[in-house]
C-alpha positions as CSV (number, residue, x, y, z in Angstrom):
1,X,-1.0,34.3,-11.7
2,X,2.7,32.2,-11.1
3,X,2.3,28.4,-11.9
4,X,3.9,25.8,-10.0
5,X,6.8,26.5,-12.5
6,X,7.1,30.1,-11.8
7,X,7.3,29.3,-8.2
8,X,9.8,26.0,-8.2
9,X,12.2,28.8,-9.5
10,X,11.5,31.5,-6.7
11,X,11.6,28.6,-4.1
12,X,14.9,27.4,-5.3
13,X,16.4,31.0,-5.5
14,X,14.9,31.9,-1.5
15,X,16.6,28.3,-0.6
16,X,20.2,29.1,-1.8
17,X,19.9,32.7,0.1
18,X,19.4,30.9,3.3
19,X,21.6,28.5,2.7
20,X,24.5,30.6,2.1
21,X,23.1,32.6,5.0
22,X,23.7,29.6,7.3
23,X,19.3,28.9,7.9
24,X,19.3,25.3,7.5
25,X,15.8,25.3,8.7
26,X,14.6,27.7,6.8
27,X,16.0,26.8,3.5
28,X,14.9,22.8,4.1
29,X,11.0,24.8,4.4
30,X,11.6,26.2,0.9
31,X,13.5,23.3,-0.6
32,X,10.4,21.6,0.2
33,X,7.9,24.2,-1.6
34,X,10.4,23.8,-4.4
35,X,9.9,19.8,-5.0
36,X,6.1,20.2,-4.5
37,X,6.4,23.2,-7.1
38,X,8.1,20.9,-9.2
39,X,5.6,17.6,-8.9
40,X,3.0,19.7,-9.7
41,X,4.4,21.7,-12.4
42,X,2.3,19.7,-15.5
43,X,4.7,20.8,-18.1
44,X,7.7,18.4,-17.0
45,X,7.9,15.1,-17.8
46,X,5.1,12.6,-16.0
47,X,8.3,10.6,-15.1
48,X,10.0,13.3,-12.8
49,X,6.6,14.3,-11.6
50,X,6.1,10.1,-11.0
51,X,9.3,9.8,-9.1
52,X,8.9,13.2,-7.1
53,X,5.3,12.0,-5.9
54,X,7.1,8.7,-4.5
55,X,10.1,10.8,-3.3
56,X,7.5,13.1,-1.6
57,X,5.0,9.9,-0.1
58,X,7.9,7.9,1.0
59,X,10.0,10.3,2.7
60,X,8.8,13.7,2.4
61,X,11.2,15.0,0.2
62,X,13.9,13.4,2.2
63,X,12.5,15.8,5.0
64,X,10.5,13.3,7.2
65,X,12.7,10.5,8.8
66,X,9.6,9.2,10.6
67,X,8.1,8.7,7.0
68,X,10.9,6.5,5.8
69,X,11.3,4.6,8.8
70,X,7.4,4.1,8.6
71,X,8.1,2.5,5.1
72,X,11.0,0.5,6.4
73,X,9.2,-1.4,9.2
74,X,6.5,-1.9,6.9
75,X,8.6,-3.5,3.6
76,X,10.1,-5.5,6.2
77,X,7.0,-6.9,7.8
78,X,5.9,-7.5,4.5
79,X,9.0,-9.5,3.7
80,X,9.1,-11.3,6.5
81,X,5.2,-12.7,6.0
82,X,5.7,-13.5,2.6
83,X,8.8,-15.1,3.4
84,X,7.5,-17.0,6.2
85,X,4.4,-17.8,3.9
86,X,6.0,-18.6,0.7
87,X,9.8,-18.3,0.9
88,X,10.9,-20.9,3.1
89,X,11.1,-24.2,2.7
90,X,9.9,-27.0,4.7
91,X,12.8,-28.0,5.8
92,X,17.0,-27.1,5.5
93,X,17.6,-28.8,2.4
94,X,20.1,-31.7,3.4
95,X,23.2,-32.0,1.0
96,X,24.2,-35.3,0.1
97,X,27.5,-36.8,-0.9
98,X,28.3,-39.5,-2.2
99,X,32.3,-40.8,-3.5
100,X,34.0,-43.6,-5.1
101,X,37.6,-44.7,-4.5
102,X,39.1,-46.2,-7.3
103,X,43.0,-46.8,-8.7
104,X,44.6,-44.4,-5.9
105,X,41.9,-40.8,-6.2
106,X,38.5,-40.1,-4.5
107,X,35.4,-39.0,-6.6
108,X,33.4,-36.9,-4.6
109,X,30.0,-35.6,-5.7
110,X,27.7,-33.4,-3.6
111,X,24.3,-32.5,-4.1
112,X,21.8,-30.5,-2.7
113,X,18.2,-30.8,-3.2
114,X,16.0,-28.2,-4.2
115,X,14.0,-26.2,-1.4
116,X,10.7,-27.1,-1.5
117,X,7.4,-25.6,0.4
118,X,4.3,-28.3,1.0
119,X,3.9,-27.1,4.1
120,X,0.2,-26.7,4.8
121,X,-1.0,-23.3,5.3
122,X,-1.9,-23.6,8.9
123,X,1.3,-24.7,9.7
124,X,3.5,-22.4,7.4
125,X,3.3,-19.7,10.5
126,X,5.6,-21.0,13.5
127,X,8.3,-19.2,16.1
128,X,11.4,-21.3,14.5
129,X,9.9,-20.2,10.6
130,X,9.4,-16.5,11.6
131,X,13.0,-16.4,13.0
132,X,14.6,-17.8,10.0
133,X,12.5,-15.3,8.5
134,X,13.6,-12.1,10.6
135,X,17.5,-13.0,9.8
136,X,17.1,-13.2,6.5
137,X,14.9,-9.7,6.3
138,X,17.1,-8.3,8.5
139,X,19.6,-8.8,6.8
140,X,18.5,-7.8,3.4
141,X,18.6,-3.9,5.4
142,X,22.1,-4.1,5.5
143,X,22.8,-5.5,2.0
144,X,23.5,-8.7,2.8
145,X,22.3,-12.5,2.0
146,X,20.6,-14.2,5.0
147,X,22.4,-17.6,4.3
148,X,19.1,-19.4,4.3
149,X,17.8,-21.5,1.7
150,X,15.0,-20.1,0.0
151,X,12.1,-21.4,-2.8
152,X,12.3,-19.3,-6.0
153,X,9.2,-16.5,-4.5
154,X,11.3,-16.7,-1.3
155,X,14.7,-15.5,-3.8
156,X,12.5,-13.0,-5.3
157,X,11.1,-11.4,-2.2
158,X,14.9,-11.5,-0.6
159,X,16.5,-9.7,-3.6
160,X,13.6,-7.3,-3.3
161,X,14.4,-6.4,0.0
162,X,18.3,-6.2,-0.6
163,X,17.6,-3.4,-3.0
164,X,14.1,-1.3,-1.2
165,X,15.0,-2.1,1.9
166,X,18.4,-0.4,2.5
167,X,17.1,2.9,0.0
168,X,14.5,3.2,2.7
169,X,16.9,3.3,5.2
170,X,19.2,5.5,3.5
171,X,16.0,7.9,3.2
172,X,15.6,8.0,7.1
173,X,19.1,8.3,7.6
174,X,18.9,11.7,5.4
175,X,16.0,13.1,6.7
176,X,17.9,12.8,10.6
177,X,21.0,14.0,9.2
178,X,18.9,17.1,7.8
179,X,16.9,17.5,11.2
180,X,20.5,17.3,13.2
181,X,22.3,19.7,10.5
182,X,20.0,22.5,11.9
């Protein structure tokens, strides 16, 4: 009988048809038989087939907004704990300046210390830590730095966020723009 490579080619070829028929909904059914045809089509490369089974869990094929947004809400909780548990520091770091005024000019030098967690654990979790927290996860979403001071894991999770984070959303908005096309 067909293998999943047969059919990714029938499922493509039934797609276009509706498409230029003006079926949205149908042709988004068969677009989707067509990526699972091709995830489980063995004789392309485990990459594709790697990058189509994440495609497929994390959005459905672009298909399923609630999916994505699932995804988002999650990433960002997880941010925002490990954030809150290991990427802020105890305090604002406080710059310090400190000048000379010799023969007419002013030597200014400003430093800023580096952020530092000691915090113990049971008091790592407060309302003022979890806010600092949120603004900078939220706005990792939108592609943009939180302005807050961070310790080196709290840099790593941030950047992580500024570059999942707003793919996830990207995701959602696709699979509503596909739901409000038909």
């Amino acid at each position: 009988g067909p293998g999943p490579e047969d059919l990714a080619g029938v499922y493509q070829q039934v797609r276009r048809a509706f498409e230029e028929a003006g079926n949205e909904p149908d042709a988004a059914d068969f677009y989707y038989g067509e990526m699972e045809m091709r995830r489980l089509d063995r004789r392309r490369p485990r990459a594709e087939r790697r990058l189509l089974g994440a495609y497929w869990l994390v959005s459905g094929y672009g298909l399923r907004a609630s999916r994505a947004l699932a995804w988002l809400l999650a990433a960002m909780a997880a941010s925002l704990l490990l954030l809150v548990l290991f990427g802020l520091p105890d305090d604002t770091p406080d710059p310090r300046s400190t000048g000379t005024y010799a023969a007419g000019s002013v030597r200014l030098t400003t430093r800023t210390p580096e952020p530092v967690l000691t915090l113990p654990w049971e008091r790592r979790v407060t309302g003022a830590r979890v806010g600092r927290a949120a603004l900078v996860v939220v706005n990792s979403v939108v592609f943009r730095s939180g302005g807050q001071n961070l310790t080196l894991p709290g840099a790593v999770v941030e950047m992580a966020s500024r570059i999942g984070e707003p793919v996830l959303l990207g995701l959602a908005a696709l699979a509503v723009r596909s739901r409000v096309k038909r």
